[in-house]
C-alpha positions in Angstrom: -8.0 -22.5 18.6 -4.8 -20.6 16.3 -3.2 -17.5 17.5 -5.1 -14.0 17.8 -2.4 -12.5 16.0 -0.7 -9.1 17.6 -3.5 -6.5 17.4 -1.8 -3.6 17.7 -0.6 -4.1 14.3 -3.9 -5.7 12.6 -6.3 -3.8 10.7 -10.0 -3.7 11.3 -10.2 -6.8 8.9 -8.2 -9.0 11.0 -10.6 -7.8 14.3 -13.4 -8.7 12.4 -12.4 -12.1 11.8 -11.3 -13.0 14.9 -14.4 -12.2 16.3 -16.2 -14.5 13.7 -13.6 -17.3 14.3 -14.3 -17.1 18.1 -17.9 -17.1 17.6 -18.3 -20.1 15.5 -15.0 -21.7 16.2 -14.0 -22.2 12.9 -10.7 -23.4 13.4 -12.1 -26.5 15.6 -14.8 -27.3 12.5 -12.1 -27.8 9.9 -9.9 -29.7 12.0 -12.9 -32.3 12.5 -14.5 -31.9 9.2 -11.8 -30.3 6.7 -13.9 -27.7 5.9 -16.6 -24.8 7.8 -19.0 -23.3 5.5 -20.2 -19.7 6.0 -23.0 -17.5 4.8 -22.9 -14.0 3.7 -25.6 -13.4 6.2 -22.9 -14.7 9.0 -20.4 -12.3 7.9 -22.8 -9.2 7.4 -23.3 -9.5 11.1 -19.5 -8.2 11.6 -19.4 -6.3 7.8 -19.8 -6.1 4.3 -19.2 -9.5 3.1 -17.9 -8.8 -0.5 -15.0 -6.7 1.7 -14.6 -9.5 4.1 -13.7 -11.8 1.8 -11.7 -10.1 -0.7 -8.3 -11.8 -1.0 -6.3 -11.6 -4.0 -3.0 -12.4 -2.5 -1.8 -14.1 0.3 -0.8 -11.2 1.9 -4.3 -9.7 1.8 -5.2 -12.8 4.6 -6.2 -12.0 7.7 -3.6 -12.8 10.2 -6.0 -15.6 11.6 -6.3 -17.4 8.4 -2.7 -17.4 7.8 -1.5 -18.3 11.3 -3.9 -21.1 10.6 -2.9 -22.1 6.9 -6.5 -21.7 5.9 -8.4 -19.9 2.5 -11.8 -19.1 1.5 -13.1 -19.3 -1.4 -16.9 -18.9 -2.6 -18.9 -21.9 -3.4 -22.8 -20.3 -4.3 -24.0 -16.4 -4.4 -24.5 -16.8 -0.7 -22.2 -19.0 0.6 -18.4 -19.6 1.4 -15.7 -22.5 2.2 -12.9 -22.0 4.7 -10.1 -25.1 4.3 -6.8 -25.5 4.5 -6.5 -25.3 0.7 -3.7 -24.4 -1.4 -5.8 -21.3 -3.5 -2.5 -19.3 -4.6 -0.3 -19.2 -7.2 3.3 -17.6 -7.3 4.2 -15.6 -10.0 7.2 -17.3 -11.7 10.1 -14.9 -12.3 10.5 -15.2 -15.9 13.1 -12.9 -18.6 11.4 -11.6 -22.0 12.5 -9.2 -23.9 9.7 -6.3 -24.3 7.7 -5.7 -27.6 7.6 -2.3 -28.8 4.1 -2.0 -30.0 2.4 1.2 -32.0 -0.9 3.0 -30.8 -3.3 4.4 -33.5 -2.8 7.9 -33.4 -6.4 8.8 -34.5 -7.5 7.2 -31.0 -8.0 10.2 -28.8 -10.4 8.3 -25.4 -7.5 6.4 -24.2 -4.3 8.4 -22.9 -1.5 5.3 -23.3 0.5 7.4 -21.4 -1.8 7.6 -18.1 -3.6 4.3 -17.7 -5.1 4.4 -13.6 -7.4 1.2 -13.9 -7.1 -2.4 -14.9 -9.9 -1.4 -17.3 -8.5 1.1 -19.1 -5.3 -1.0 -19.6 -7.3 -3.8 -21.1 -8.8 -1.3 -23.2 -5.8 -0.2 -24.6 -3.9 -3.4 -25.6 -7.0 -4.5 -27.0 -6.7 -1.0 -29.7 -2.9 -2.4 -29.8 -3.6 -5.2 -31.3 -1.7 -6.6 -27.9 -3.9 -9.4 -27.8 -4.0 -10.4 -31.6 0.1 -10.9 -31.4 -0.7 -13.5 -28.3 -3.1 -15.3 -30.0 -2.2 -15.3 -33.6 -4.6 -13.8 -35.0 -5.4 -10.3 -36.6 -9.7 -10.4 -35.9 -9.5 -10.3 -32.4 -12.8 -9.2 -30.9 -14.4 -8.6 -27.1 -16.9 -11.0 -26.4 -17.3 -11.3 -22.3 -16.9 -9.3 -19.4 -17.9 -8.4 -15.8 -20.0 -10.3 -13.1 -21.8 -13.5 -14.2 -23.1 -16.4 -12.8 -20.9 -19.6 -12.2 -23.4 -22.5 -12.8 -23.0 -25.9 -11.3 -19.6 -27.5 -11.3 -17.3 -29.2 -9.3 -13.5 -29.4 -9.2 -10.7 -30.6 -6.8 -8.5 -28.8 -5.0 -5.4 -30.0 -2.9 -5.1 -28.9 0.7 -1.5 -28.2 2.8 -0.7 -31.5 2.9 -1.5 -32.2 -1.2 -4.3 -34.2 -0.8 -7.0 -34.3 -2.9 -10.5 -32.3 -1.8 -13.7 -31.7 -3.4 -15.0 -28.3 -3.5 -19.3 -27.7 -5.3 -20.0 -24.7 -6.8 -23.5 -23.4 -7.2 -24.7 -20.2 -9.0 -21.6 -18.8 -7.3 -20.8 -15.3 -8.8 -17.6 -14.8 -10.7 -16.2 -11.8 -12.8 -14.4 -11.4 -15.7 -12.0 -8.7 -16.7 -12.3 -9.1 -20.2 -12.1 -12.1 -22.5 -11.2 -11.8 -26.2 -12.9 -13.9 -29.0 -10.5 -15.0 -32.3 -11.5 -17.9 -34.6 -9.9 -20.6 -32.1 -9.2 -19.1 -29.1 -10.9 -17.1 -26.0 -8.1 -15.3 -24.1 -9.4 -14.6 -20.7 -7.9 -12.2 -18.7 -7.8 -11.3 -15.1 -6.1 -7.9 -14.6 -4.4 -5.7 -11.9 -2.3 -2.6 -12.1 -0.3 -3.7 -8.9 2.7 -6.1 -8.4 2.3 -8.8 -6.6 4.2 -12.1 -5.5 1.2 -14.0 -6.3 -2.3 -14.3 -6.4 -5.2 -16.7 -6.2 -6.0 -18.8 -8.8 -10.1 -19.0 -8.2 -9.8 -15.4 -10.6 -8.9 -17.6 -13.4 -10.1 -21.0 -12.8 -14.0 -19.9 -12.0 -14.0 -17.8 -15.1 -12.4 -20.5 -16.8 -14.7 -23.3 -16.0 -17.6 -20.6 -16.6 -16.8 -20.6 -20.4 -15.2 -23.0 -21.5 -18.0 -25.2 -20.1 -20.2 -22.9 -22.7 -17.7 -23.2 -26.1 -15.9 -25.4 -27.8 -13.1 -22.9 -28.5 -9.7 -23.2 -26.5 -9.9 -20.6 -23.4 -6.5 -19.0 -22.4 -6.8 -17.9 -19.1 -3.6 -15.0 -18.7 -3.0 -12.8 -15.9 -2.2 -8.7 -17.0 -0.2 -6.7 -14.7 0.5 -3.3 -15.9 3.5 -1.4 -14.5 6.0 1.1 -15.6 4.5 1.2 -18.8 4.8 -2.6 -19.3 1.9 -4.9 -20.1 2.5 -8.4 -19.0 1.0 -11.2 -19.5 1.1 -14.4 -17.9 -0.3 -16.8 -20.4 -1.9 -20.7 -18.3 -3.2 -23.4 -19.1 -5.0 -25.9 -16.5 -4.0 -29.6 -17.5 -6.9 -31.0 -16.0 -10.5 -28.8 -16.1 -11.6 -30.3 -12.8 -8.3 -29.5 -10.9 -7.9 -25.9 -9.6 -4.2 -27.0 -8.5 -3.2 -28.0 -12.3 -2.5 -24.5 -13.6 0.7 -24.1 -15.7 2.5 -21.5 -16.7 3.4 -21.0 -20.7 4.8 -18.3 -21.5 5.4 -14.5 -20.6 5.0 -11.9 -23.3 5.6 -7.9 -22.2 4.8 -5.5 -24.2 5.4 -1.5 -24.2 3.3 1.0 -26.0 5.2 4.1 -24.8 8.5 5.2 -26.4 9.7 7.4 -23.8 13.2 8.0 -23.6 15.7 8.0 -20.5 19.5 7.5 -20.4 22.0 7.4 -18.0 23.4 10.5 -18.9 19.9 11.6 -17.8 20.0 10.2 -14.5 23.9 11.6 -13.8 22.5 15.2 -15.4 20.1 14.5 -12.4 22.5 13.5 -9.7 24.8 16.4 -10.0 22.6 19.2 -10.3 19.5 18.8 -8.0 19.2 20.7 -4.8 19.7 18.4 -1.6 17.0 19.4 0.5 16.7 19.0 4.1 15.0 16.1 5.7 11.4 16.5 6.9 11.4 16.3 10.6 7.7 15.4 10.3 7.5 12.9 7.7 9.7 9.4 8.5 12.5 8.1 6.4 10.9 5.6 4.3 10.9 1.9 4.6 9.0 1.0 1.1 10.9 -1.7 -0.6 8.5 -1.6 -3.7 8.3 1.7 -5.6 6.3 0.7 -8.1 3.4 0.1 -5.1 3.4 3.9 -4.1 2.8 5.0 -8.0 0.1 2.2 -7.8 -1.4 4.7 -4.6 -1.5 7.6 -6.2 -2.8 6.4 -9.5 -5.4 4.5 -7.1 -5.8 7.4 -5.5 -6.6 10.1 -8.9 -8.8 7.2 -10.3 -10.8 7.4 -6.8 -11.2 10.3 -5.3 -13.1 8.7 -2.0 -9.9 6.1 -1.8 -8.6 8.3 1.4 -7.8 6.6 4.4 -5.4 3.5 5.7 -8.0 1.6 6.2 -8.1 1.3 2.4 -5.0 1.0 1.5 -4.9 -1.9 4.0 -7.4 -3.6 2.0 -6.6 -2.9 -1.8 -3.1 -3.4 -1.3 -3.4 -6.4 1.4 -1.2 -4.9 3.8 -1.0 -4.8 7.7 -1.3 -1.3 9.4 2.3 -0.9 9.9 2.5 -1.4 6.0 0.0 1.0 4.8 1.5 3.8 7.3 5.2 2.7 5.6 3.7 3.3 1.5 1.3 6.1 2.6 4.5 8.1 4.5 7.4 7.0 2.2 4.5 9.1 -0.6 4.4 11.8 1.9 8.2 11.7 2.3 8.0 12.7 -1.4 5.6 14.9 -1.3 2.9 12.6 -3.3 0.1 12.6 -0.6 -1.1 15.2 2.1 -1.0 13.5 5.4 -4.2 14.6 7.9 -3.1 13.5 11.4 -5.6 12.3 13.7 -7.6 11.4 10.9 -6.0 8.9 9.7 -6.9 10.0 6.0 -4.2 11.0 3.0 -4.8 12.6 0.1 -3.1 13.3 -3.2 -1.0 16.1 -3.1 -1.0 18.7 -6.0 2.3 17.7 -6.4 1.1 14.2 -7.1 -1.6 15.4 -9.5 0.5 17.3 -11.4 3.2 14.4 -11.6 0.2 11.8 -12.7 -1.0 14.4 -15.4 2.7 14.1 -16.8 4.0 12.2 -20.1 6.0 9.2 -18.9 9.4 10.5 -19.6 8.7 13.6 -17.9 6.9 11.6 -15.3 9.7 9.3 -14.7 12.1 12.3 -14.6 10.0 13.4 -11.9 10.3 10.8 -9.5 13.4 10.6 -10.2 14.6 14.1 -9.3 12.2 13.9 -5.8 14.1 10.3 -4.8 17.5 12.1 -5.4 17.2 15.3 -4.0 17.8 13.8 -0.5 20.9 12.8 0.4 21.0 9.1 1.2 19.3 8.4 -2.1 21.8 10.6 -4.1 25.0 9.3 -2.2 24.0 5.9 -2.9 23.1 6.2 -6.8 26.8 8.2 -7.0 28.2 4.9 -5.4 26.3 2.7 -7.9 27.3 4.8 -10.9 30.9 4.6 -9.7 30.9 0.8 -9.3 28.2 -0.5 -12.1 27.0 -2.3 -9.2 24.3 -2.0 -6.2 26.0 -1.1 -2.9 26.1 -3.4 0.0 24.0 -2.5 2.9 26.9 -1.6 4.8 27.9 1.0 2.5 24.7 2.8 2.3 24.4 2.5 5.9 27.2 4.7 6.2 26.3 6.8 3.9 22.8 7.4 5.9 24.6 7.9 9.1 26.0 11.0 8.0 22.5 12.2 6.8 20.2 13.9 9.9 17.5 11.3 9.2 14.4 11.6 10.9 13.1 8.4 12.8 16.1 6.6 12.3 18.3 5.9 15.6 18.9 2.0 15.7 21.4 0.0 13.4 18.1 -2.5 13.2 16.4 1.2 12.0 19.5 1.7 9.5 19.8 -1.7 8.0 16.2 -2.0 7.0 16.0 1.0 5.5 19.0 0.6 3.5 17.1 -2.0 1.6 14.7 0.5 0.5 17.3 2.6 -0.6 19.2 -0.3 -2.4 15.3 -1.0 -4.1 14.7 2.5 -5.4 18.4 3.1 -6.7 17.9 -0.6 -8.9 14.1 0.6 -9.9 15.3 3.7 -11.2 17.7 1.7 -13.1 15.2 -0.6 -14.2 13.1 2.1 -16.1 15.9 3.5 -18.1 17.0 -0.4 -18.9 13.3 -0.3 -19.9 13.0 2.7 -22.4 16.5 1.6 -23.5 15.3 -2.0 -24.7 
C-alpha cells in the first residue's frame, strides 16, 4: 500500500481518497492487474463523484494518486479507470509576438475589458474574428458545445514506464468548450482562465475522437488560456487518432484585444509617490509566486458569488491547504478578500469589486500601486529599475530584513518569500512589456 500522505496539510479531497484506496485496496489491484476500475456509485459513498474526480492538472491529484504515480480517467457515464498512465501534458514554453486585434464597437453584451469565465472569453474571440485568423478563414461559425455523449471507442495510452495500454470507452460523458466550424476545419477548444504548468489531455483527446469520428473535416483541438488580457492558444494535432499520448504541439498564437497603455515612466511615477503603509500584523507576508492566480480568485470569486471557502479554492485551483491559505492571504495582504476566521470562508472585498469593475489600465495601475505601497515590494522594484535587472535573492532579503514583516522570522521564512517578491516585481514588468508590444 503507497504513503497516506501528511494529513495535516491535505484537503478533504485527499481524506476522501484515502479512505476509498484503503477500502478497496486500489493500489494492490493495479499492481496485479494494471488497472482498478470504479463506479460512480463507489465514490458517492465518500462524495460527489463529478468533484472527486476532477483533475485538470497534476497538481489537482490527490496526494495518494501522486505518491503512487497513478491517474483516472472516465471510461463510460458511470464508470472510471485508475492506472499508472501518463494522462498530462506540459505546456511548452513557447515566444510569439502578440496580435493586436480590434473589437466591434457596436457590440455592447461582452465587456473585452472584464472577461471572469472561460465562456465569456470564447465568446469574445469568436466576435474578434480570433478564430477566423487561426484558421484561415473569414466564415467562421459555432457549431458544438457543452456536455455530450462519447460513443464507443478505444485508444491507447502509455503508462510510466511507456508501454502501450488499452483504455474502452463507452457512452462516457465528455464536454466541449466550444468548437468552431469553417469550410475545412473544426477548431475545438478547451478553455481556462487560469495558468497552469500543464493539464490533462483526456479534455482534448475525448472531444476530439467525439467529432472527428462524426466529420470528415480536419478537427484542431487548441487549448485557450486567457490572462492579463492575452488569449492564447495552443494549437495540437494527435498523429495517430487511437493514441492519447501522440499529441503535438504546432504552434502558439496570442492575441490582445485591449489597447491599454502602461509605461515605465508609469510604474517610477508609482514608486516615488505612493504612501508606504504599515505592515498588517494580522494578515501574513505573502508567499504567492504566481500573481496572475490571485486575479484568477477574485475574478472566480465576482463570477461566483457562493465560491467562498478554502475548500474551494483547494479544488478549482488544485492546490493543498497550505496553498490555498498562501493565495487566499497574499489577496487579503492586499486588501482583495475579507478573511472570516474560524470560518474558514473569504470573500471579495469592496476593494476587490471595485478593482474588477475597473478598465484594464486603470486596473493594472491598481494592483500595481497596492504591491508597491509596502516596503519590500517598493525597495526591490527601485533596485530593479536601477539595474535593468531582477535582484538576487540575497538582495531582497536584505531589503526585507529591514521591513517589520509579520510572520517572517527564519532565513528559510526570508528566502522563500523573496521569490515572491522577485515574481511580482517581473509580472508587473511583464504587463507594461505587454501593452508596449
Amino acid at each position: 500500500m503507497g504513503r497516506k500522505g501528511n494529513e495535516n496539510k491535505t484537503r478533504k479531497i485527499d481524506k476522501y481518497w484515502i479512505e476509498i484506496f484503503n477500502d478497496m485496496n486500489i493500489v494492490e489491484e493495479v499492481e496485479s492487474k494494471g488497472k482498478c476500475i470504479i463506479s460512480a456509485n463507489e465514490i458517492k459513498k465518500v462524495y460527489e463523484p463529478r468533484l472527486m474526480t476532477k483533475f485538470d492538472y497534476k497538481d489537482s491529484l490527490p496526494s495518494i494518486f501522486v505518491e503512487n504515480s497513478l491517474t483516472i480517467l472516465p471510461i463510460t457515464r458511470g464508470s472510471y479507470i485508475i492506472g499508472k498512465y501518463k494522462a498530462y501534458e506540459d505546456f511548452e514554453t513557447v515566444k510569439t509576438n502578440v496580435k493586436k486585434i480590434e473589437f466591434p464597437e457596436w457590440i455592447e453584451g461582452i465587456d473585452y475589458k472584464n472577461l471572469y469565465s472561460e465562456a465569456s472569453a470564447i465568446n469574445c474571440a469568436y466576435v474578434s474574428k480570433i478564430f477566423g485568423d487561426i484558421l484561415g478563414d473569414t466564415e467562421i461559425y459555432p457549431t458544438l458545445s457543452g456536455r455530450m455523449g462519447s460513443g464507443d471507442f478505444s485508444f491507447y495510452i502509455n503508462d510510466v514506464n511507456n508501454k502501450n495500454c488499452k483504455v474502452d470507452v463507452s457512452k462516457a460523458q465528455c464536454e466541449i468548450d466550444g468548437a468552431f466550424e469553417s469550410r475545412d476545419n473544426i477548431l475545438l477548444l478547451e478553455a481556462k482562465n487560469n495558468i497552469f504548468e500543464d493539464f490533462i489531455v483526456r479534455q482534448l483527446y475525448y472531444p476530439y475522437r467525439v467529432i472527428q469520428n462524426r466529420v470528415s473535416k480536419k478537427v484542431v483541438p487548441a487549448f485557450l488560456t486567457y490572462s492579463n488580457n492575452i488569449f492564447s492558444f495552443y494549437i495540437y494535432e494527435f498523429n495517430d487518432i487511437n493514441h492519447y499520448n501522440s499529441l503535438e504541439l504546432r504552434e502558439v498564437k496570442r492575441y490582445m484585444i485591449d489597447d491599454f497603455n502602461i509605461t515605465v515612466d508609469d510604474v517610477k511615477d508609482i514608486l516615488y509617490n505612493i504612501q508606504i503603509v504599515e505592515e498588517s500584523m494580522d494578515v501574513p507576508f505573502p508567499q504567492a509566486d504566481t500573481f496572475e492566480n490571485i486575479i484568477s480568485l477574485i475574478n472566480k470569486m465576482y463570477d461566483d458569488p457562493d465560491f467562498d471557502t478554502k475548500d474551494q479554492v483547494t479544488i478549482e485551483f488544485g492546490f493543498d491547504k497550505r496553498q490555498a491559505d498562501y493565495y487566499t492571504n497574499a489577496a487579503a495582504y492586499l486588501g482583495l478578500v475579507d478573511r472570516h476566521k474560524g470560518k474558514g470562508k473569504v470573500t471579495l472585498s469592496n476593494l476587490g469589486k471595485k478593482i474588477i469593475g475597473m478598465r484594464s489600465s486603470e486596473k493594472y495601475l491598481t494592483l500595481f500601486k497596492l504591491i508597491l505601497s509596502h516596503k519590500a515590494f517598493n525597495e526591490a522594484m527601485k533596485m530593479f529599475l536601477k539595474k535593468l535587472d531582477l535582484p538576487s535573492r540575497d538582495e531582497i532579503v536584505q531589503v526585507m530584513k529591514s521591513c517589520k514583516l509579520n510572520h517572517v522570522n527564519t532565513e528559510d521564512m526570508y528566502k522563500r518569500r523573496s521569490q515572491t517578491i522577485r515574481k511580482w516585481i517581473n509580472w508587473i514588468m511583464e504587463i507594461v512589456s505587454i501593452s508596449q508590444s
